[in-house]
C-alpha positions as CSV (number, residue, x, y, z in Angstrom):
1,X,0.0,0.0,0.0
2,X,2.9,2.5,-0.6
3,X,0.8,4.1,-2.9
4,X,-1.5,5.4,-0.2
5,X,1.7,6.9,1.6
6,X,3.1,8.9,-2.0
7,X,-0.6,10.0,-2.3
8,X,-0.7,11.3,0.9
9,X,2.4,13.2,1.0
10,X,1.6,14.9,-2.7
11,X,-1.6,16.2,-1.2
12,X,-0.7,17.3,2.5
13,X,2.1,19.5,4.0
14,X,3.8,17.4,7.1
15,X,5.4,19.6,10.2
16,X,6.8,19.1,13.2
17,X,6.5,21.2,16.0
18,X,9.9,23.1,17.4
19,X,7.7,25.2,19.7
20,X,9.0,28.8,20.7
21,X,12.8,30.2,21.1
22,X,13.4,32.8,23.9
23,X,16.3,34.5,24.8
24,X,18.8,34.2,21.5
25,X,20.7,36.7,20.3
26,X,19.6,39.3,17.5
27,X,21.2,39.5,14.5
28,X,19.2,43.1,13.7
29,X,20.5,44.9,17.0
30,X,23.0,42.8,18.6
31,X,21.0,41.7,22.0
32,X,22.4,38.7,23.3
33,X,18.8,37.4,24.7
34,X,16.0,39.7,23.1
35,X,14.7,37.5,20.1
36,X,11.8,35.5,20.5
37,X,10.4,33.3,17.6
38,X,8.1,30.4,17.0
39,X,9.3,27.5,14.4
40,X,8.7,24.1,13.3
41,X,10.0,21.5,11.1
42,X,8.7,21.5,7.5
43,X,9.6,17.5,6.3
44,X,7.2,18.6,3.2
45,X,5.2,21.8,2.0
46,X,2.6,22.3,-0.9
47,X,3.3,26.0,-2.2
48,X,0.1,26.9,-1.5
49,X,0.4,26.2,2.7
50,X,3.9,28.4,2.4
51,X,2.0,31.4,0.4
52,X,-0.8,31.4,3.1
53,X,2.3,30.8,5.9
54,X,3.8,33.9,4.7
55,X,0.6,35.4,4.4
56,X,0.6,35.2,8.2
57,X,4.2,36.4,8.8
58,X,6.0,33.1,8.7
59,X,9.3,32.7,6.6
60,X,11.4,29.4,5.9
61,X,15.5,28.7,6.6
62,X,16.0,25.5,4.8
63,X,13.4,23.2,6.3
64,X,12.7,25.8,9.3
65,X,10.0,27.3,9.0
66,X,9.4,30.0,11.7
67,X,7.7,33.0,12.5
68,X,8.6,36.3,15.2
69,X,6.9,36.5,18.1
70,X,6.0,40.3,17.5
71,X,5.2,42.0,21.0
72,X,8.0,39.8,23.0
73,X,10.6,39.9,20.6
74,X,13.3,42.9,20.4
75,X,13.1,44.0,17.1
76,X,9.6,42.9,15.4
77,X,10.0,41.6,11.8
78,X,7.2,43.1,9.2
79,X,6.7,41.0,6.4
80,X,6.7,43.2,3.1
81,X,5.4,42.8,0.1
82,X,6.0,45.1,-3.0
83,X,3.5,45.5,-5.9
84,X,5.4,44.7,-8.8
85,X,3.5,45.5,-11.6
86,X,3.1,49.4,-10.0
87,X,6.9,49.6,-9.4
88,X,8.7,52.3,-10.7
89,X,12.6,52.4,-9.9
90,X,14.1,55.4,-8.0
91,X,16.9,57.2,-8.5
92,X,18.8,55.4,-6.3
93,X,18.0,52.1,-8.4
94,X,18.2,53.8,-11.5
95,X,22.2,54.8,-10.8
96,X,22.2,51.3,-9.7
97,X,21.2,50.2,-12.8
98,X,23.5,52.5,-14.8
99,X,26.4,51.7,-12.6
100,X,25.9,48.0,-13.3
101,X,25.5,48.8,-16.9
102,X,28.7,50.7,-17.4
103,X,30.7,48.6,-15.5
104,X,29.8,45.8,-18.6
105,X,29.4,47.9,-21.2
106,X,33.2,49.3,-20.3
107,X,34.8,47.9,-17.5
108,X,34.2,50.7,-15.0
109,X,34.4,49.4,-11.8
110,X,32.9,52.0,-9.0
111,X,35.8,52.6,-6.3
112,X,33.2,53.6,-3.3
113,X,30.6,51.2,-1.8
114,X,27.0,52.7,-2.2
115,X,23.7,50.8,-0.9
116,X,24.2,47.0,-0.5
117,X,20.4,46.0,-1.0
118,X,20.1,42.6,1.2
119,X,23.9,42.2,2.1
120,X,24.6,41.5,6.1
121,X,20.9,40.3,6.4
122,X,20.7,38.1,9.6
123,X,19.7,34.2,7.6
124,X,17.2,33.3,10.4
125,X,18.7,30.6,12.6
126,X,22.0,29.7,10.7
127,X,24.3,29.3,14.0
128,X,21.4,28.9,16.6
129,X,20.6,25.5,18.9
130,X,17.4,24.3,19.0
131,X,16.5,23.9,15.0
132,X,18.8,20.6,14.0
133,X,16.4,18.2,11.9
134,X,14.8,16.0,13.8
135,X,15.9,12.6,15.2
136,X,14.1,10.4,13.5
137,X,12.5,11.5,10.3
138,X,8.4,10.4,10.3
139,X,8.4,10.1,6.8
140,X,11.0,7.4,6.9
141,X,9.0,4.5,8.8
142,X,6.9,1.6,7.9
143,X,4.0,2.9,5.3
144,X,2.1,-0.4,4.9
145,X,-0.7,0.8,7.5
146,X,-1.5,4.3,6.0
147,X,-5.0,5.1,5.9
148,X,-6.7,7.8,3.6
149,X,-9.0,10.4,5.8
150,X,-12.6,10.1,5.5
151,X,-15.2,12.6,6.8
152,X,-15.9,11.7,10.3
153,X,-18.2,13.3,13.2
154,X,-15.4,15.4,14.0
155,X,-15.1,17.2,10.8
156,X,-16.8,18.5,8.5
157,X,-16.3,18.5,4.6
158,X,-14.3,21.5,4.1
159,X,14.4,37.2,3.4
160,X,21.7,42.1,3.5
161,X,21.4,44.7,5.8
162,X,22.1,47.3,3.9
163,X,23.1,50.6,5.0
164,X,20.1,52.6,4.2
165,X,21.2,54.6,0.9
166,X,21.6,58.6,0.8
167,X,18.8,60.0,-1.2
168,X,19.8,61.2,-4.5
169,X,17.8,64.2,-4.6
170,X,18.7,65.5,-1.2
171,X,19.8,69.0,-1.6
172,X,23.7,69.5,-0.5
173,X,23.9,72.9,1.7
174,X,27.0,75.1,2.4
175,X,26.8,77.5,5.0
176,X,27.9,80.8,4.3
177,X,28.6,83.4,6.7
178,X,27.6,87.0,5.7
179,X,29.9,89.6,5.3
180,X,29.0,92.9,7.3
181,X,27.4,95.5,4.8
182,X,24.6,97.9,4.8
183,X,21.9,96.1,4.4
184,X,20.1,94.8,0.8
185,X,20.9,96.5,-2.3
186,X,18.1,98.5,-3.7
187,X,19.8,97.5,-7.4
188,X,18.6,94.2,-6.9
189,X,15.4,91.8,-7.0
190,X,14.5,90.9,-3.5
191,X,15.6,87.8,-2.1
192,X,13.1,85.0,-2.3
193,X,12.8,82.0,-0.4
194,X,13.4,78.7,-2.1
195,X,10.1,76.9,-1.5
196,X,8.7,79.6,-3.3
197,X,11.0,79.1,-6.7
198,X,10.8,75.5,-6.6
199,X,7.0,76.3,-6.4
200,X,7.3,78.8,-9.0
201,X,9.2,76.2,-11.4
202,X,6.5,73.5,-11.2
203,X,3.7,76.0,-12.2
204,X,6.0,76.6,-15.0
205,X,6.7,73.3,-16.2
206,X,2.7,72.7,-15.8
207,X,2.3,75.6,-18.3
208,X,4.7,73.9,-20.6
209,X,3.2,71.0,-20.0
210,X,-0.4,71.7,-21.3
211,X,0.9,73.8,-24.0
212,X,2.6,71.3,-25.4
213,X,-0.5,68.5,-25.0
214,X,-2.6,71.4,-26.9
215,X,0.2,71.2,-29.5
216,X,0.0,67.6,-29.6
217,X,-3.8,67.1,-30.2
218,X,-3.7,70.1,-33.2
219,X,-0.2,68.2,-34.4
220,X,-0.1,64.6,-33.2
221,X,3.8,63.3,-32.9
222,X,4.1,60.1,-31.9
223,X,7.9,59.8,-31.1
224,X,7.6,63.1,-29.3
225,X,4.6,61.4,-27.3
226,X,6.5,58.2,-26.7
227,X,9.4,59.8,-24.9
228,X,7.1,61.4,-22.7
229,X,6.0,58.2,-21.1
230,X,8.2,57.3,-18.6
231,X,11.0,54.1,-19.1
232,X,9.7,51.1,-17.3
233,X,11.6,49.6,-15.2
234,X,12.7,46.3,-18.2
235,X,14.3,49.0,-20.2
236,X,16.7,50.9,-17.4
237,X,17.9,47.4,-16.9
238,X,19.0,46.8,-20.7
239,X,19.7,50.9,-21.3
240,X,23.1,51.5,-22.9
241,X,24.1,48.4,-23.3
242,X,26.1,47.8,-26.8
243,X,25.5,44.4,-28.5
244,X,29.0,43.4,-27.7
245,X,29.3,44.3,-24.3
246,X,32.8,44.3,-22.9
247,X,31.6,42.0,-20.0
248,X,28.6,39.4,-20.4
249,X,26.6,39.1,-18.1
250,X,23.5,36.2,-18.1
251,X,20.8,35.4,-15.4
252,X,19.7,31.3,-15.2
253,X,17.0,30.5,-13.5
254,X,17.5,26.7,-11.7
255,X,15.7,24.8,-9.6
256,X,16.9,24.0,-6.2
257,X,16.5,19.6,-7.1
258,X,19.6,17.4,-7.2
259,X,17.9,15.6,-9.8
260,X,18.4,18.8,-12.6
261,X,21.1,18.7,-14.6
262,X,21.5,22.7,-14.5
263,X,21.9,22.6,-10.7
264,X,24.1,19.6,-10.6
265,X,26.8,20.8,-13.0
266,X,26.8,24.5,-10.6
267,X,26.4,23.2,-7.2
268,X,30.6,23.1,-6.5
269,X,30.8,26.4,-7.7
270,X,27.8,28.1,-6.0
271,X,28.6,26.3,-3.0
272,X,32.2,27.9,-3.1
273,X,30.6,31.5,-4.0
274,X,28.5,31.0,-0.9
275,X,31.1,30.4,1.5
276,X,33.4,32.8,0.1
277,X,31.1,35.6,1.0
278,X,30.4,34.4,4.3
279,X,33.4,34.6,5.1
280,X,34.3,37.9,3.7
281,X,31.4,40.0,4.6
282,X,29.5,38.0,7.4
283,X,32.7,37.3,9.4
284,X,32.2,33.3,9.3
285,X,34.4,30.7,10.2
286,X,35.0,27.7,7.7
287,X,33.2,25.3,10.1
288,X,30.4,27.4,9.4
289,X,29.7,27.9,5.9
290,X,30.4,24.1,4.6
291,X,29.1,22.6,1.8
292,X,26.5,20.9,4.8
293,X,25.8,24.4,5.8
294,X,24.8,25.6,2.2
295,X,22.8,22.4,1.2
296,X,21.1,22.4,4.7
297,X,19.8,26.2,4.1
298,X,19.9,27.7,0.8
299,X,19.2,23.9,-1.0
300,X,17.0,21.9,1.1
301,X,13.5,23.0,1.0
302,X,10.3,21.7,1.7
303,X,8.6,22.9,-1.1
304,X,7.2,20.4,-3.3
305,X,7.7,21.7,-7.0
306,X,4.9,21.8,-8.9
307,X,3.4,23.1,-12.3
308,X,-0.4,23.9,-12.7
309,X,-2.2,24.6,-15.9
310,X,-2.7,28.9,-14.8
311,X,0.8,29.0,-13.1
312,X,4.3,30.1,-14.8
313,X,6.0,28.0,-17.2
314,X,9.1,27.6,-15.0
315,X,6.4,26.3,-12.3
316,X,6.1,26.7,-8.6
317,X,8.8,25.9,-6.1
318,X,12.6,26.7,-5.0
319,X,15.1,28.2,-7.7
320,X,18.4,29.8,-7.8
321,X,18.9,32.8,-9.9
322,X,22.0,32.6,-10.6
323,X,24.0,35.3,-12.2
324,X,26.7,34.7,-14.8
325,X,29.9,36.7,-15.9
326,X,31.6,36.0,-18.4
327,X,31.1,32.0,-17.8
328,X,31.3,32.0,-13.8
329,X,28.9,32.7,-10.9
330,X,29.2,35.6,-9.5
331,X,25.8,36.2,-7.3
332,X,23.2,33.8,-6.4
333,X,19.6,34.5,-5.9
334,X,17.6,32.2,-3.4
335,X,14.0,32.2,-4.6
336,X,11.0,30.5,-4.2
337,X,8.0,31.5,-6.5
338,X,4.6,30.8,-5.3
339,X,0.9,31.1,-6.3
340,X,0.6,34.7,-5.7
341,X,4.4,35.9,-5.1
342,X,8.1,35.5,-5.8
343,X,9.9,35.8,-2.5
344,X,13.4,36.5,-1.7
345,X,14.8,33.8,0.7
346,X,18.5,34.6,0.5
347,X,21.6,36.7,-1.5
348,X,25.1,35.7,-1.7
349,X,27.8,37.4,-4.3
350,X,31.3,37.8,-4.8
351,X,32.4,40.6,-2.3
352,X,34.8,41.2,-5.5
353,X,31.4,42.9,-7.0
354,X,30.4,44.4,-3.4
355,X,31.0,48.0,-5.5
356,X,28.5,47.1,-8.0
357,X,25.8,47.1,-5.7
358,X,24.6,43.7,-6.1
359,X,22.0,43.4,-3.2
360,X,19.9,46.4,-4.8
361,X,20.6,45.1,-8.8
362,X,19.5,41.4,-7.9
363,X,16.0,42.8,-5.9
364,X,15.9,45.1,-9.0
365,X,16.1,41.9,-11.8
366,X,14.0,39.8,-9.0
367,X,11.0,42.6,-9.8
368,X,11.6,42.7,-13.0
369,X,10.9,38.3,-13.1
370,X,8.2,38.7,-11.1
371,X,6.7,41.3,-13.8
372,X,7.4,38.4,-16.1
373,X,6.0,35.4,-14.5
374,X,2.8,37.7,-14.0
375,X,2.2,37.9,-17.6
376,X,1.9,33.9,-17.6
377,X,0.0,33.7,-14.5
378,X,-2.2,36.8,-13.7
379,X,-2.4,36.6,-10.1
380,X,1.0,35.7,-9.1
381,X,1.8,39.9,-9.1
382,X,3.6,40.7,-5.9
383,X,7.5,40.3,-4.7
384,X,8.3,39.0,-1.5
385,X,11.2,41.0,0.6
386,X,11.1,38.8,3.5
387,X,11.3,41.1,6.8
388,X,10.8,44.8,7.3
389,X,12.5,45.9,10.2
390,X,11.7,49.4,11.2
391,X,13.9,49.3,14.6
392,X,16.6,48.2,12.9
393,X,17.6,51.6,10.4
394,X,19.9,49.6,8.5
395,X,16.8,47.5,7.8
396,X,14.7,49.8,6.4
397,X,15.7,50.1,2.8
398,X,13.5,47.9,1.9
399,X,10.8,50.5,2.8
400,X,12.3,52.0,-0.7
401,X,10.8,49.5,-3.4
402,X,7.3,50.9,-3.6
403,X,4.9,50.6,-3.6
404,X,5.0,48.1,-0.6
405,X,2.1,47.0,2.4
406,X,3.4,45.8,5.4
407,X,1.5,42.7,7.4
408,X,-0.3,43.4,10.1
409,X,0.8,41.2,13.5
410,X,-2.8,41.5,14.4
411,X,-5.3,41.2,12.0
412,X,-3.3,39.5,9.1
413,X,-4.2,42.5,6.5
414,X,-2.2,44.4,4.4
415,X,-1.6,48.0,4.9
416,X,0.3,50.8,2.7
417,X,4.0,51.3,4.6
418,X,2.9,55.2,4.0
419,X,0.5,54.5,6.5
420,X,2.6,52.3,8.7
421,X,5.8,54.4,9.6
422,X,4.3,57.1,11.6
423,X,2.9,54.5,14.3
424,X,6.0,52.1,14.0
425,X,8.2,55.6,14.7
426,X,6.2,55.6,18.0
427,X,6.1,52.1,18.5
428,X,8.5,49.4,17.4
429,X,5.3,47.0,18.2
430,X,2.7,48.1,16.1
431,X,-1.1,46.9,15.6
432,X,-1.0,48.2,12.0
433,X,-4.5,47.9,10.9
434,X,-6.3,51.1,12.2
435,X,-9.6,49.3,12.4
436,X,-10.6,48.2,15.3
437,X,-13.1,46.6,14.0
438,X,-10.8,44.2,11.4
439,X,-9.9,40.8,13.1
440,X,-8.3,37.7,11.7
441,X,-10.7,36.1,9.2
442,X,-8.7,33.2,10.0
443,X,-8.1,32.9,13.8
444,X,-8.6,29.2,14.9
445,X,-12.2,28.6,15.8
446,X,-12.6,24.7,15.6
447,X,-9.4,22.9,17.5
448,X,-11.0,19.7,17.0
449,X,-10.6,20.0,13.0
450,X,-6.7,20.6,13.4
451,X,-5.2,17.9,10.9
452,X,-2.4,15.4,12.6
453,X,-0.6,12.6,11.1
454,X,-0.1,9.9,14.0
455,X,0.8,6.4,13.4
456,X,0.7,6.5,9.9
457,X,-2.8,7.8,9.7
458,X,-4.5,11.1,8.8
459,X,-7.0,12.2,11.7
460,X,-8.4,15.6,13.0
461,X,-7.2,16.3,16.3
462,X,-10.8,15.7,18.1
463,X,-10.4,11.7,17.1
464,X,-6.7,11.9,18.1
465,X,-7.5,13.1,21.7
466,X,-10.0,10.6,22.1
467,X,-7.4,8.0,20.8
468,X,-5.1,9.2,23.4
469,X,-6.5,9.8,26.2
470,X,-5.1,11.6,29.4
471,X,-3.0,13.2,26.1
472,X,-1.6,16.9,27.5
473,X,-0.9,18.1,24.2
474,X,-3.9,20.1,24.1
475,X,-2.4,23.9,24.7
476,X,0.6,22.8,22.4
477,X,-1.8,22.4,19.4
478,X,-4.0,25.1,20.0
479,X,-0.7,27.5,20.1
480,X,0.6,26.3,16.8
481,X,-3.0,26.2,15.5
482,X,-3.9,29.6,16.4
483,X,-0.5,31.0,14.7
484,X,-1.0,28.7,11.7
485,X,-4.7,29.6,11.6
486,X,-8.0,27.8,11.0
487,X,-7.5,27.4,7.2
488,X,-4.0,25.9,7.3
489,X,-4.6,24.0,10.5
490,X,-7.1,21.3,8.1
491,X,-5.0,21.6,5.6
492,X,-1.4,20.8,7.2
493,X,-0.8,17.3,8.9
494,X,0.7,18.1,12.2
495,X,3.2,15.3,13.3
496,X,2.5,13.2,16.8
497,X,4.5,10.7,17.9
C-alpha cells in the first residue's frame, strides 16, 4: 500500500512542531537574549500552505520554517510585500542600474561602496541551537498501514542589511557666513525663499506641459509622445548596453533539485561563491559555511515543486537565480515563487562585485521576473522582501521599493507602509490595521478540525485526543493552531509521535 503513503504526501504539507525560542541573540541589533520566535520542522510543503504561511508572517530557513513572536521579541519583523507591476525604480535604483550597466558595457568598476540592497541580512537561525532536523524522520517509517481520511463526526467537509542609501535628490547645503554691509541693495530683485522658486518652477513646467498637449492634439507626434511616457523599469535594466558588451553578463533560472542537470553541474561552484562571501562579509568561520551548511539552508527546501495549468511555465517551487559573468557565478539568488508571489529567501555574491551594488541590482532583476511570470499567470503579481525591520535603520531600505504594504501582526491584513511608519516611529510593536473593528478572518475557531498525522494515519485532532487519552498536548496544538490559523490547520498534517 505504498501508494497510499506517495498519495498522501503529494496532497498534504507534514510539520513538526519546534515550539518557541526565547532569549537568542539578535542578528538586527545585537541583543544577546532579546529575540523571541516560533518555528517548526517543515519534512514537506505544498506552495500553496507556504503562500498562506507567509501570508501570516512566517518565513522558511532551509526546512525551518518560523515566525517572530511580534510583541516579545526585540526588534519585530514586518513582512513586506511590494507590488510589482506598479513599481517604478528610483533614482537610487536607477544609478544602480546604470552603474551596473557601465561597468559591462566598459569595464568601469565603481571605487566607493554605495547601498548593499540585502547584504549582512541576519539568515534566520544559521548558527542557533534548537532547530537541528529531527531525530528520527516520520516520513521514513513503515508505510504499509496508512489510511486515507474520510469525513468523520469530528469534521466537517471542508528574506543584507544594507546601510540605508543617501537619497539622490537630497539637496547639499554650504553654509555661508555674511559679510557685514549695509543692508540689501536697492539695485537688486528681492531675495526670495526657495520653497517659493521651486514652487514657481513647477507651475511653470505645468504651463509647458499643457501647452505642449494642446500642440500635440492640433499636431499629433508620436515619437515626441512616446518619450514622454516614462522608461519602465525592463528598459533601465537593458539601457546602454552595446551588443558586444565588454563584459557578459547572463541570469539562469534553476531549480533547487539534485535531480536537474543545470543545478548539478553549478552546485561546487555556487557552494564555493556562498562560503566565500560568508566569510568575507559576514565574518564566518570555515566550520560554518560548509558545503553541509549551504545544502542544509539555501538547497533543502520543503517545497514540493509543482506546475499547474494557470501558473508560470518555469512552475512553482525553490530556484536559484544565478548570475553569470563572463562564464562563472558571481551572485546567487535564493527564490521560491509561489501562487501569488516571488519571494526573496536569501543573497550571496562575490564581495569582488560588493562595488557594484549587487544586493539592490538582484531585488531590481528579482522585480523585474516577477513582472514576467505575472504575464503567464495573472495573479501571481507581488515580490516578497522577506522582513521589514523598522527598529533596525539599516533594515529599512527595503521601505524604498514601492509601492509596498506591510502585514499586520494582528489582523493578518495588508496595509500601505505610507501609513505604517508614523505608528511604527512611536512604537516598534505596532497593531498596524487602524480598524478596530478588522480581526483575523482566520483565527482558529474549531481545535477539534486541526489535521495530525499519528501512526501512519491522517485524523483531525478531536479523534486523536480521544485516541489518546489523558493526552496533554492540548495547549501545544492550539498554540501552533492559532498561529497557523484555521484554514491551514485542516489543511497541514501536524506530526505526533
Amino acid at each position: 500500500m505504498r501508494h497510499h503513503w506517495l498519495h498522501i504526501k503529494e496532497m498534504y504539507s507534514i510539520v513538526e512542531l519546534k515550539g518557541v525560542k526565547f532569549g537568542y541573540r539578535c542578528g538586527y541589533c545585537g541583543n544577546a537574549g532579546g529575540k523571541a520566535s516560533y518555528g517548526m520542522w517543515s519534512h514537506t510543503m505544498t506552495v500553496q500552505d507556504y503562500q498562506d504561511l507567509i501570508d501570516r508572517g512566517w518565513r522558511r530557513s532551509g526546512k525551518y520554517v518560523y515566525k517572530p513572536l511580534m510583541n516579545k521579541t526585540c526588534c519585530p519583523q514586518y513582512t513586506i510585500r511590494c507590488h510589482a507591476l506598479n513599481f517604478h525604480p528610483s533614482k537610487t535604483h536607477k544609478k544602480t542600474l546604470k552603474k551596473v550597466n557601465r561597468f559591462l558595457s566598459k569595464g568601469e568598476m565603481p571605487v566607493e561602496k554605495h547601498d548593499e540592497g540585502r547584504e549582512g541580512e541576519p539568515m534566520e537561525s544559521v548558527h542557533e541551537e534548537g532547530v537541528q532536523p529531527p531525530p528520527q524522520d516520520p516520513l521514513k517509517i513503515d508505510h504499509s498501514d496508512v489510511q486515507d481520511i474520510s469525513p468523520s463526526p469530528d469534521t466537517d467537509t471542508a528574506n543584507s542589511a544594507a546601510p540605508t542609501t543617501p537619497r539622490d535628490d537630497a539637496e547639499k547645503t554650504t553654509a555661508v557666513t555674511p559679510k557685514p554691509g549695509k543692508g540689501a541693495d536697492p539695485n537688486r530683485p528681492l531675495c526670495r525663499k526657495a520653497k517659493d522658486l521651486r514652487k514657481e518652477r513647477r507651475l511653470q513646467k505645468e504651463q509647458q506641459k499643457q501647452q505642449e498637449a494642446v500642440s500635440s492634439s492640433v499636431n499629433p507626434s508620436p515619437a515626441k509622445s512616446s518619450s514622454n511616457q516614462p522608461k519602465s523599469l525592463e528598459e533601465f535594466i537593458t539601457e546602454s548596453l552595446p551588443n558586444d558588451p565588454l563584459h557578459r553578463l547572463e541570469v539562469r533560472l534553476v531549480p533547487v533539485s539534485f535531480e536537474d542537470p543545470d543545478f548539478l553541474a553549478s552546485y561546487e561552484q555556487s557552494a564555493a561563491l556562498y562560503a566565500c562571501y560568508q566569510m568575507t562579509v559576514h565574518g564566518d568561520a570555515p566550520y560554518e559555511c560548509g558545503e553541509s551548511q549551504f545544502k542544509r539552508f539555501l538547497c533543502d527546501s520543503p517545497l514540493e515543486a509543482e506546475m499547474a495549468p494557470d501558473g508560470p511555465d518555469v512552475g512553482y517551487g525553490s530556484f536559484h537565480q544565478q548570475y553569470w559573468l563572463d562564464g562563472r557565478i558571481v551572485a546567487v539568488g535564493v527564490l521560491d515563487i509561489l501562487p501569488f508571489c516571488v519571494s526573496s529567501v536569501y543573497l550571496y555574491y562575490h564581495p569582488d562585485f560588493s562595488s557594484l551594488s549587487l544586493g539592490t541590482y538582484s531585488a531590481l532583476r528579482e522585480i523585474a521576473f516577477t513582472r514576467q511570470l505575472q504575464q503567464q499567470s495573472p495573479k501571481l503579481s507581488f515580490y516578497y522582501l522577506g522582513f521589514y525591520v523598522h527598529s533596525c535603520p539599516k533594515m529599512r531600505y527595503k521601505g524604498q521599493y514601492r509601492p509596498s504594504d506591510l502585514l499586520c501582526p494582528e489582523s493578518y491584513t495588508w496595509v500601505p507602509i505610507e501609513r505604517c511608519i508614523p505608528r511604527l516611529d512611536i512604537s516598534a510593536y505596532s497593531r498596524l490595521n487602524e480598524n478596530a473593528r478588522a480581526g483575523d478572518a482566520h483565527a482558529l475557531k474549531k481545535l477539534g478540525r486541526v489535521l495530525v498525522l499519528h501512526r501512519r494515519t491522517v485524523m483531525p485532532y478531536a479523534a486523536y485526543a480521544r485516541k489518546r487519552k489523558g493526552s496533554n498536548d492540548e495547549k501545544e496544538v492550539e498554540q501552533y493552531a492559532s498561529l497557523v490559523g484555521q484554514t491551514c490547520a485542516e489543511r497541514i498534517l501536524l506530526y505526533r509521535a
